[in-house]
N, C-alpha and C positions, 0 to 999 in steps of 0.2 A: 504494500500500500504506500502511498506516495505522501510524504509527510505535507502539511499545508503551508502554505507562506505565510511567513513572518512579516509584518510590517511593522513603519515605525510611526504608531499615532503622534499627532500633532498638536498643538493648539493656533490659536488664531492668526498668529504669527510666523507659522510653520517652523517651529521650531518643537523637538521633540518632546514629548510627554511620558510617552511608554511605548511596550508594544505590546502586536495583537494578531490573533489569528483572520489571517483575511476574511473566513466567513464570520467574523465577531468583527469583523470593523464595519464590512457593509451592511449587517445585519440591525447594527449601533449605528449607523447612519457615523463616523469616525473619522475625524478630517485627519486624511492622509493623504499621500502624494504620487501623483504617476510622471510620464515624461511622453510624449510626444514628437516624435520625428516627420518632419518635412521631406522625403526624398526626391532631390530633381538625376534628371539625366544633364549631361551638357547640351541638349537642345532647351533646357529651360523647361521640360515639361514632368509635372508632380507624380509620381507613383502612388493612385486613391489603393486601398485596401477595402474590400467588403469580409467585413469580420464573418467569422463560421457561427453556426447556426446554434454551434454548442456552448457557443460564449453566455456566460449567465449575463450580461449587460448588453444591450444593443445589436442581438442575435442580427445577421444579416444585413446591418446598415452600413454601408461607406464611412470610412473614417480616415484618418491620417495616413502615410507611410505605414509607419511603427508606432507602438505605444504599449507600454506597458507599468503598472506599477513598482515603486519604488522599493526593494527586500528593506528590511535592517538595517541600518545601518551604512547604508549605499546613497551616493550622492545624487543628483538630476545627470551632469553627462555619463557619468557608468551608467549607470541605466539605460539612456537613450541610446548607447553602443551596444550594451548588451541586448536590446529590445533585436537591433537592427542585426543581429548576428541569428538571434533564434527564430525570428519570424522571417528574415528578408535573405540570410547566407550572404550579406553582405559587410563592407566596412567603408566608410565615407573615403572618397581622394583627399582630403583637405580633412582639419579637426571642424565637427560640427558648429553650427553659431547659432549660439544663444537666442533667439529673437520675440519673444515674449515670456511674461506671466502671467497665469491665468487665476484669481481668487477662486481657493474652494468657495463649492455653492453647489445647490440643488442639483443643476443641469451639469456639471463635473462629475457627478456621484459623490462629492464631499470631500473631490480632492484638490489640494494646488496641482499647477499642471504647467511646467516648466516645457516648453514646443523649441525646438532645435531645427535649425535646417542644415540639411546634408547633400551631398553631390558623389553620384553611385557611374561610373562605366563600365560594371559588370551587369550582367543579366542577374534580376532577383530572381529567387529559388523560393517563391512563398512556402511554408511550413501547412501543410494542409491542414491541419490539425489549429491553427490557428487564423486560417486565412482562407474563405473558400471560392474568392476571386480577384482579380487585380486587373490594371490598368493604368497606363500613359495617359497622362490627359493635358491638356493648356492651361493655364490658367484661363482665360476666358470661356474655355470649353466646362471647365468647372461652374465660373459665375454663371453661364446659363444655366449648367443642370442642377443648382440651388432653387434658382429664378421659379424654374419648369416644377421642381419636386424636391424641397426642402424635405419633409420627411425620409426622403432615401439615405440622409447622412444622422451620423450622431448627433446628438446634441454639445458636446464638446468639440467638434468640429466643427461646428456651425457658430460658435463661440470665438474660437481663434480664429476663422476665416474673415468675421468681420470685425475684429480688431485687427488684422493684419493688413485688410484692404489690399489683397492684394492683385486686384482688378488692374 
């Protein structure tokens, strides 16, 4: 059996308080922290991910690159490298950049959400298991298909998309 992930709860501040068993932090509604990856090609265009269907959050909806929460103890870029290794079989050309933060809140699931962008020239290897389709897409090609059907994306995606403006 597969022991469960550790996290590291928070407070308001995002600074740590304790820790907890993931199904006890979401279950406690628990402000903790994920990470968020951006992936472009060098033609400029984002790699969306539609999560698998077995994800307990956001079964089937379009989301970031990568993303995953933060273990123990573990900072926002280890994470968002680590995210990008297990779900994409990838590693950025250049070290990733920083380029938002997001306040836990409702539509995060309770978490801060530290979003990184990255620049991939290998073919990603989605992790089936995590990921049960992907795609190249423009940014503009993106702001239409929000435009068109906002519910096909997360709600944390739809978060950083429009603080990022990046129309």
């Amino acid at each position: 059996m597969l022991e469960e992930e550790i996290f590291d709860v928070v407070n308001e501040h995002d600074e740590p308080v304790g820790t907890a068993a993931r199904s006890v932090v979401h279950r406690e509604g628990l402000l903790h922290r994920s990470a968020h990856v951006l992936v472009f090609d060098r033609a400029g265009r984002l790699f969306m991910q539609r999560r698998a269907l077995s994800k307990d959050t956001s079964p089937g909806d379009w989301d970031t690159s990568a993303a995953g929460h933060l273990n123990a103890g573990e900072d926002y870029p280890a994470a968002a490298l680590r995210e990008l290794a297990e779900e994409l079989g990838v590693r950025p050309l250049e070290p990733l950049t920083p380029l938002l933060k997001l306040p836990a809140s409702v539509a995060t699931g309770q978490e801060f959400v530290w979003v990184f962008r990255g620049v991939v020239d290998l073919p990603v290897q989605p992790d089936p298991s995590e990921i049960m389709d992907g795609r190249w897409c423009t940014v503009s090609e993106i702001a239409a298909w929000i435009a068109r059907a906002p519910a096909d994306f997360t709600s944390t995606f739809l978060l950083l998309w429009g603080a990022l403006e990046l129309r």
